[in-house]
TIRO-369649 format. One record per residue (C-alpha): x, y, z; residue in one letter; chain. Coordinates in nm, 4 decimals. Layout:
<pts>
c1 = X c2 = Y c3 = Z residu = A chaine = A
...
</pts>
This chain:
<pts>
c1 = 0.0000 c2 = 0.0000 c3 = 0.0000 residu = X chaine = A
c1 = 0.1241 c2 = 0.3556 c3 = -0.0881 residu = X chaine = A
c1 = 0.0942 c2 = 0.6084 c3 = 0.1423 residu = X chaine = A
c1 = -0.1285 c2 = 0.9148 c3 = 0.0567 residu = X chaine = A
c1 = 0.0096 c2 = 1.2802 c3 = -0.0007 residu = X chaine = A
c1 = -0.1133 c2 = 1.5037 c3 = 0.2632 residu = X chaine = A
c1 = -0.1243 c2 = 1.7982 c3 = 0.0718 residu = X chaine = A
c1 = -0.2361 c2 = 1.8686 c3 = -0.3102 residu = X chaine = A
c1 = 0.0216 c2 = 1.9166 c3 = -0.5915 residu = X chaine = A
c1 = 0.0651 c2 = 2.2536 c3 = -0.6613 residu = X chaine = A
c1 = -0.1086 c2 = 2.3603 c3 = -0.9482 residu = X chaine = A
c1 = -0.3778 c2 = 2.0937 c3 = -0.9710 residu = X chaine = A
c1 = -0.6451 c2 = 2.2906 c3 = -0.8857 residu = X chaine = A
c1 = -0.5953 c2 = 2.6027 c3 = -1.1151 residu = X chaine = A
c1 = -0.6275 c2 = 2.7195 c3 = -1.4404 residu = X chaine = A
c1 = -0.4435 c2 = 2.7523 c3 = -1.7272 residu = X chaine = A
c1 = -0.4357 c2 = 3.1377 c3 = -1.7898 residu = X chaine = A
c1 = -0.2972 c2 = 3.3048 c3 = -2.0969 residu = X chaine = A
c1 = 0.0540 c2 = 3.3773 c3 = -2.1096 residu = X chaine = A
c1 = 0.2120 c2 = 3.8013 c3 = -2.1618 residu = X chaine = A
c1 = 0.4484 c2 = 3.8156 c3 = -2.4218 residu = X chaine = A
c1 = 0.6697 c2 = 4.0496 c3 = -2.4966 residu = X chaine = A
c1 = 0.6246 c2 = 4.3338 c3 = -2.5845 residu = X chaine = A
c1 = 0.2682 c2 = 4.3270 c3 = -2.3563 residu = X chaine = A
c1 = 0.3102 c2 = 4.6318 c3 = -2.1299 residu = X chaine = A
c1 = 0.2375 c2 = 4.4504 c3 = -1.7850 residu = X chaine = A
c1 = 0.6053 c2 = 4.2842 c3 = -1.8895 residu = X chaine = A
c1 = 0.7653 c2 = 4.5872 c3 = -1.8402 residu = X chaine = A
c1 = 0.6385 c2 = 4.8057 c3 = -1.5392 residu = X chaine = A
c1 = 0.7495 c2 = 4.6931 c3 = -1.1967 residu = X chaine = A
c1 = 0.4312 c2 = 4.5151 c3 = -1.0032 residu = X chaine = A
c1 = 0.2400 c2 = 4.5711 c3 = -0.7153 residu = X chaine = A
c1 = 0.3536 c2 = 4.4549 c3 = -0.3594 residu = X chaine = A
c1 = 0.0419 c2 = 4.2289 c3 = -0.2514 residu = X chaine = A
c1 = -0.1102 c2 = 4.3950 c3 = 0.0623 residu = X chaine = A
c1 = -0.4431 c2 = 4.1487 c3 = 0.0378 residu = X chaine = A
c1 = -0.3987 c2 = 3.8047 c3 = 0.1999 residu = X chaine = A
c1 = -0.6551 c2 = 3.5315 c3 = 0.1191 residu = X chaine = A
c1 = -0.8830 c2 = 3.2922 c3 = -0.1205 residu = X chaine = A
c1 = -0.8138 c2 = 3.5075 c3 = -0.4020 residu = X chaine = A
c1 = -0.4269 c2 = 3.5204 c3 = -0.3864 residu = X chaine = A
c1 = -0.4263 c2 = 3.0887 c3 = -0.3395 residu = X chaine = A
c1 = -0.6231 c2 = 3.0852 c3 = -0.6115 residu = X chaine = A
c1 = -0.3243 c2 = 3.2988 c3 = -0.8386 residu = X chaine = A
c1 = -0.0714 c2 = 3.1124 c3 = -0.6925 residu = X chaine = A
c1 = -0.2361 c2 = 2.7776 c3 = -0.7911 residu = X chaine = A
c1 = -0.3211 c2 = 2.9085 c3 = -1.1673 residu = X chaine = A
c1 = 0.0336 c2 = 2.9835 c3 = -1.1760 residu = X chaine = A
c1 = 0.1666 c2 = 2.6723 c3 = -1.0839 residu = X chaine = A
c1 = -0.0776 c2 = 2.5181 c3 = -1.4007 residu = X chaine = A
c1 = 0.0145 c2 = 2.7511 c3 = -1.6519 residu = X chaine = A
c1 = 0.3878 c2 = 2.7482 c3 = -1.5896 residu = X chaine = A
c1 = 0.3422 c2 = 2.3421 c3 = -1.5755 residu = X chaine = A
c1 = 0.1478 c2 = 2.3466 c3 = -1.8904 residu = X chaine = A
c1 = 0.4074 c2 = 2.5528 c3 = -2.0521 residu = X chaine = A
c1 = 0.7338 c2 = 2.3413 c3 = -1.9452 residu = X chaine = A
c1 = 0.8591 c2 = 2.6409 c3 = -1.7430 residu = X chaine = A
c1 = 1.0662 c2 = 2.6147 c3 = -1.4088 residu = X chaine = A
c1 = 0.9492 c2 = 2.9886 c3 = -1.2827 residu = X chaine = A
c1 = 0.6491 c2 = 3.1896 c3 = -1.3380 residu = X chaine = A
c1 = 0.6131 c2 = 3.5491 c3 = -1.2462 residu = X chaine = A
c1 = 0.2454 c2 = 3.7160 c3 = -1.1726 residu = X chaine = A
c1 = 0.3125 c2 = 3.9554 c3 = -1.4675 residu = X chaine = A
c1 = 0.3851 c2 = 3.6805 c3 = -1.6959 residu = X chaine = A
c1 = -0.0316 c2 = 3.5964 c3 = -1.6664 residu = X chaine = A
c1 = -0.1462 c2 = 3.9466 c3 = -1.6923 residu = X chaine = A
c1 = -0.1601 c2 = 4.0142 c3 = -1.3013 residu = X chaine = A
c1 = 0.0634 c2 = 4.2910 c3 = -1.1833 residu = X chaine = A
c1 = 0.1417 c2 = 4.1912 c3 = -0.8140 residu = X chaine = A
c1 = 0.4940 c2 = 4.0869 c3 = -0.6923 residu = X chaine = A
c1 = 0.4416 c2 = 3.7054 c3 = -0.6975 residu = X chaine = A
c1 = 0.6185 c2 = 3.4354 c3 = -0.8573 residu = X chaine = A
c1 = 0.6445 c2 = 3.0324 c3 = -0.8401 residu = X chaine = A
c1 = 0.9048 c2 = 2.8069 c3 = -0.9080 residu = X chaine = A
c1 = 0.9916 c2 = 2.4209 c3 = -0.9350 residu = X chaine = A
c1 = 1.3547 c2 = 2.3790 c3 = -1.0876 residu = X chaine = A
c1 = 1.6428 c2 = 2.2177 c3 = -1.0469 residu = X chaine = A
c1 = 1.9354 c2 = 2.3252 c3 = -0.9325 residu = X chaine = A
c1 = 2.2708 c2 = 2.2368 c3 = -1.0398 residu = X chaine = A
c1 = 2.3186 c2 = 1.9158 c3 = -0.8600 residu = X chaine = A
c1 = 1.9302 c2 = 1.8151 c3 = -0.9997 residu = X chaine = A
c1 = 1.7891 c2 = 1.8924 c3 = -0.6267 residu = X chaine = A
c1 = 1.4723 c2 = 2.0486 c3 = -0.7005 residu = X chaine = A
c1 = 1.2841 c2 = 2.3314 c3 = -0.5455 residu = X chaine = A
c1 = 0.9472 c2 = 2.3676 c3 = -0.5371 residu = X chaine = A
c1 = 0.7243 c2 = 2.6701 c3 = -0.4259 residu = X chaine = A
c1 = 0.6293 c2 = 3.0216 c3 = -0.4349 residu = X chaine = A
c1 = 0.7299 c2 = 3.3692 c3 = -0.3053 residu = X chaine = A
c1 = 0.5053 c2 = 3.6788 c3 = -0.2145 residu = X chaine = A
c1 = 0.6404 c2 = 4.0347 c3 = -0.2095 residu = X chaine = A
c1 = 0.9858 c2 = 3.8871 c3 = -0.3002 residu = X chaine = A
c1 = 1.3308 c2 = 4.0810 c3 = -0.2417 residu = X chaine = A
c1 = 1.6058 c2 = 3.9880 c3 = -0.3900 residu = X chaine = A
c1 = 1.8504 c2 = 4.0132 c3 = -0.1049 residu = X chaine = A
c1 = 2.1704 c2 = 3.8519 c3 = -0.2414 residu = X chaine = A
c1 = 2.3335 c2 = 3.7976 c3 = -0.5432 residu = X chaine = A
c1 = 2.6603 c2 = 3.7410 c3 = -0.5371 residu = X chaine = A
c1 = 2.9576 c2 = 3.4556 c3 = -0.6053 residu = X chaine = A
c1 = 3.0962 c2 = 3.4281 c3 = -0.9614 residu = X chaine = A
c1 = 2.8739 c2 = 3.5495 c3 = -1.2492 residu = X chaine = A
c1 = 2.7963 c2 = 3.2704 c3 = -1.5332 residu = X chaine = A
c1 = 2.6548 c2 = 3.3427 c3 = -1.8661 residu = X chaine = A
c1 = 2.4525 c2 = 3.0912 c3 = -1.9221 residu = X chaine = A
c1 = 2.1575 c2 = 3.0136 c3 = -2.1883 residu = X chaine = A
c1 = 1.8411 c2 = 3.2073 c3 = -2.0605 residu = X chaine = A
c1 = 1.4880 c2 = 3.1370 c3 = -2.1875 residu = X chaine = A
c1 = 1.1768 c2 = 3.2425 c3 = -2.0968 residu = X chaine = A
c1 = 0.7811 c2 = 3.1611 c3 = -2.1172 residu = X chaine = A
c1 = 0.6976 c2 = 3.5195 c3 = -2.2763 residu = X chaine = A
c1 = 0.9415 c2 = 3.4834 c3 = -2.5136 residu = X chaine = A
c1 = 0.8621 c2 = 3.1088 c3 = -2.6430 residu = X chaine = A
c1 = 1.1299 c2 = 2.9288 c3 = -2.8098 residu = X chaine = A
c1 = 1.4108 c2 = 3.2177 c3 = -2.7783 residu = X chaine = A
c1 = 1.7249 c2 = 3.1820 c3 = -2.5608 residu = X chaine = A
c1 = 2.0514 c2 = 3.3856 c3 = -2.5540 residu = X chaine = A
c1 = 2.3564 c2 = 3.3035 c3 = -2.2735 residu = X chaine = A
c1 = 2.2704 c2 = 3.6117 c3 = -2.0007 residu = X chaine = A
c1 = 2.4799 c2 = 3.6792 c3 = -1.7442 residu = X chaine = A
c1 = 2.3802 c2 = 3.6156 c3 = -1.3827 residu = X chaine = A
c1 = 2.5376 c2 = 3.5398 c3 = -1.0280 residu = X chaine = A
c1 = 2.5558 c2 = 3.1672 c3 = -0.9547 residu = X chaine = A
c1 = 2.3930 c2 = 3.2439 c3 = -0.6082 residu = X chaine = A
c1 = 2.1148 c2 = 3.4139 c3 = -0.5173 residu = X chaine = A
c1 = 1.9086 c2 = 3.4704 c3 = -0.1778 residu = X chaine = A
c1 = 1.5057 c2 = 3.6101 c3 = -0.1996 residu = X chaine = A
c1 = 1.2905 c2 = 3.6517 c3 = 0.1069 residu = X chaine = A
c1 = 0.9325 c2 = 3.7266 c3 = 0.1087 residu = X chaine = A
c1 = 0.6235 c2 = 3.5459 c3 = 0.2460 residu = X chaine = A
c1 = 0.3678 c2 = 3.2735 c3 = 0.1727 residu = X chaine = A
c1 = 0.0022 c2 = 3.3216 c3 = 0.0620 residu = X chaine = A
c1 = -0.0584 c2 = 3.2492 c3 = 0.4382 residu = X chaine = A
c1 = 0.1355 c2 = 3.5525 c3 = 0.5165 residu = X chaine = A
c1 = 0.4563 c2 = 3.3714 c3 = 0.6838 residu = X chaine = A
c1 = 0.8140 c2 = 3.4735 c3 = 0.6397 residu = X chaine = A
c1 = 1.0306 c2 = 3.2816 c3 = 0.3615 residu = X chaine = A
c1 = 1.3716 c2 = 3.2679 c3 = 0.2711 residu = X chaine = A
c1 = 1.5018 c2 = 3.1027 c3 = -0.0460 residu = X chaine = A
c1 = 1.8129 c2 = 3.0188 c3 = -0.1254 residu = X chaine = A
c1 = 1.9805 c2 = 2.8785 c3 = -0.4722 residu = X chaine = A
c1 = 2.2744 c2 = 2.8461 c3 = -0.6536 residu = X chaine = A
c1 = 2.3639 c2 = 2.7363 c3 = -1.0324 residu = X chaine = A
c1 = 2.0399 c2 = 2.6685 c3 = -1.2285 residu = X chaine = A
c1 = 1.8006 c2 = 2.7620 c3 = -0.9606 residu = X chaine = A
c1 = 2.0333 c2 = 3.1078 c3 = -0.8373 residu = X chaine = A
c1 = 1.9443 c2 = 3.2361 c3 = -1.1997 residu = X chaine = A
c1 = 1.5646 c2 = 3.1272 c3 = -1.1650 residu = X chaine = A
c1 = 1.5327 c2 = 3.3337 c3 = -0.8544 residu = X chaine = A
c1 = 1.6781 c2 = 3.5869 c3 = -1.0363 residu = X chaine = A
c1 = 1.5146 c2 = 3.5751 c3 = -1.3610 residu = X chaine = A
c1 = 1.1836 c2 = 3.5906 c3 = -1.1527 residu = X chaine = A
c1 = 1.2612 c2 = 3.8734 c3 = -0.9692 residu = X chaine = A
c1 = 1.3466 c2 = 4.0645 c3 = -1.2645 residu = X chaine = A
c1 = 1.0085 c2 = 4.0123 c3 = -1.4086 residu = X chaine = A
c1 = 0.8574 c2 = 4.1741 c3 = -1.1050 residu = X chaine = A
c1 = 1.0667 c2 = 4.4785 c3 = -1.1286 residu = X chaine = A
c1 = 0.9468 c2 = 4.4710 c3 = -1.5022 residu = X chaine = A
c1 = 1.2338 c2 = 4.3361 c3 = -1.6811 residu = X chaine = A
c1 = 1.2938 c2 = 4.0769 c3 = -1.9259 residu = X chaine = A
c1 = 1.6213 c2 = 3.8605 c3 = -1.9634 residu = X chaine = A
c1 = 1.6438 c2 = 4.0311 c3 = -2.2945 residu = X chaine = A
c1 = 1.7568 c2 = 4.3743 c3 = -2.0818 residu = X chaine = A
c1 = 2.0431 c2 = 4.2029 c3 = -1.9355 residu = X chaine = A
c1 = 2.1978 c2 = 4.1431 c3 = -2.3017 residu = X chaine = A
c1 = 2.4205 c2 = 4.3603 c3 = -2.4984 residu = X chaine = A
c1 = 2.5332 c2 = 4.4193 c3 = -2.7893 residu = X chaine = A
c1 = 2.5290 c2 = 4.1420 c3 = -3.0913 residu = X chaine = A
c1 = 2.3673 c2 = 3.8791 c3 = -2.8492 residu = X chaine = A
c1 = 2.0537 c2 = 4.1255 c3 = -2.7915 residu = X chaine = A
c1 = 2.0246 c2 = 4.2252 c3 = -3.1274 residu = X chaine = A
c1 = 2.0186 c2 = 3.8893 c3 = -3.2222 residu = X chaine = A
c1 = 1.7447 c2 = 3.7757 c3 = -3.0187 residu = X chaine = A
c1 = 1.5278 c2 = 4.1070 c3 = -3.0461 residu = X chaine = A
c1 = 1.5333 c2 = 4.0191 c3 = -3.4097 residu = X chaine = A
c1 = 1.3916 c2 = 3.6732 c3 = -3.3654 residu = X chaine = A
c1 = 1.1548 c2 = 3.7965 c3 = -3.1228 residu = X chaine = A
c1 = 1.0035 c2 = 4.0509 c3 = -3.4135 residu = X chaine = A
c1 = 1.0067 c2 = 3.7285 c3 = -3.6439 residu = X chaine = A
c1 = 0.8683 c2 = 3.4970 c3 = -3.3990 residu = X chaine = A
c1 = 0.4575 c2 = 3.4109 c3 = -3.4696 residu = X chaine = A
c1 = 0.3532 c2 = 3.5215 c3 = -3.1290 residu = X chaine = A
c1 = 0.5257 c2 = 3.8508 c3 = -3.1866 residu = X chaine = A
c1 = 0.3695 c2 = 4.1996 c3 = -3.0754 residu = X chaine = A
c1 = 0.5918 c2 = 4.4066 c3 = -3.1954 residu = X chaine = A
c1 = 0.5656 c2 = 4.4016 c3 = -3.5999 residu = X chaine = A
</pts>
């Protein structure tokens, strides 16, 4: 006999909401700190978790669904393929430090583009819960750059803002090209 799960997987009670793309202006004005604790902030935590499942995504900022409050969720990997799972309210990127690694950057509101963006390799966020209780976070490698990616979208940035030069160019260019595009 297998033992039961005592809580629900994340996501499996929301709904799939339509993903911002860029070039969509909620992508690139800083959100809302969440003052408003309750049923209606679960509920955009768990259509989060299903829409950044249903896309194949490891992070998912509030902005990225249309919603401009300073929330994100996450389940990815880090470096040694330990994964972390969960979600941060009124997130603040309180460290990022250690040695800084370009590596290839993607994103949900950019579908199919990618580009090697610098970030640290370690990162630290605290915030709270949906229940209102403090939370600390802390990554390196793979999961350092989520947390950082994430907050980024909160303060209304893309990964495309962190490239220069050629690389940028290059991937603003697909981006116009791309069939989702808004910006032809």
């Amino acid at each position: 006999m297998t033992a039961m799960r005592n809580r629900p997987i994340p996501g499996s009670s929301g709904i799939v909401r339509t993903m911002s793309l860029l070039g969509d202006p909620v992508l690139h004005a800083a959100c809302e700190p969440v003052t408003e604790f309750g049923p209606p902030l679960a509920r955009l935590v768990e259509d989060m978790f299903a829409t950044m499942y249903e896309a194949r995504g490891v992070g998912l900022a509030a902005n990225q669904i249309g919603v401009s409050s300073r929330v994100f969720v996450y389940d990815c990997p880090d470096d040694e393929d330990v994964r972390h799972l969960g979600h941060v309210v009124n997130p603040v990127l309180v460290a990022a430090d250690g040695v800084t690694v370009r590596g290839s950057e993607g994103c949900l509101s950019l579908p199919g583009l990618e580009a090697g963006t610098p970030r640290f390799d370690h990162a630290v966020v605290e915030g709270v819960t949906v229940t209102g209780e403090p939370v600390r976070i802390d990554g390196t490698g793979f999961f350092a750059r989520c947390l950082q990616h994430e907050c980024d979208h909160l303060d209304g940035r893309v990964y495309t803002d962190r490239l220069t030069g050629l690389r940028r160019a290059r991937v603003l260019r697909a981006a116009r090209r791309a069939p989702w595009s808004r910006t032809d």
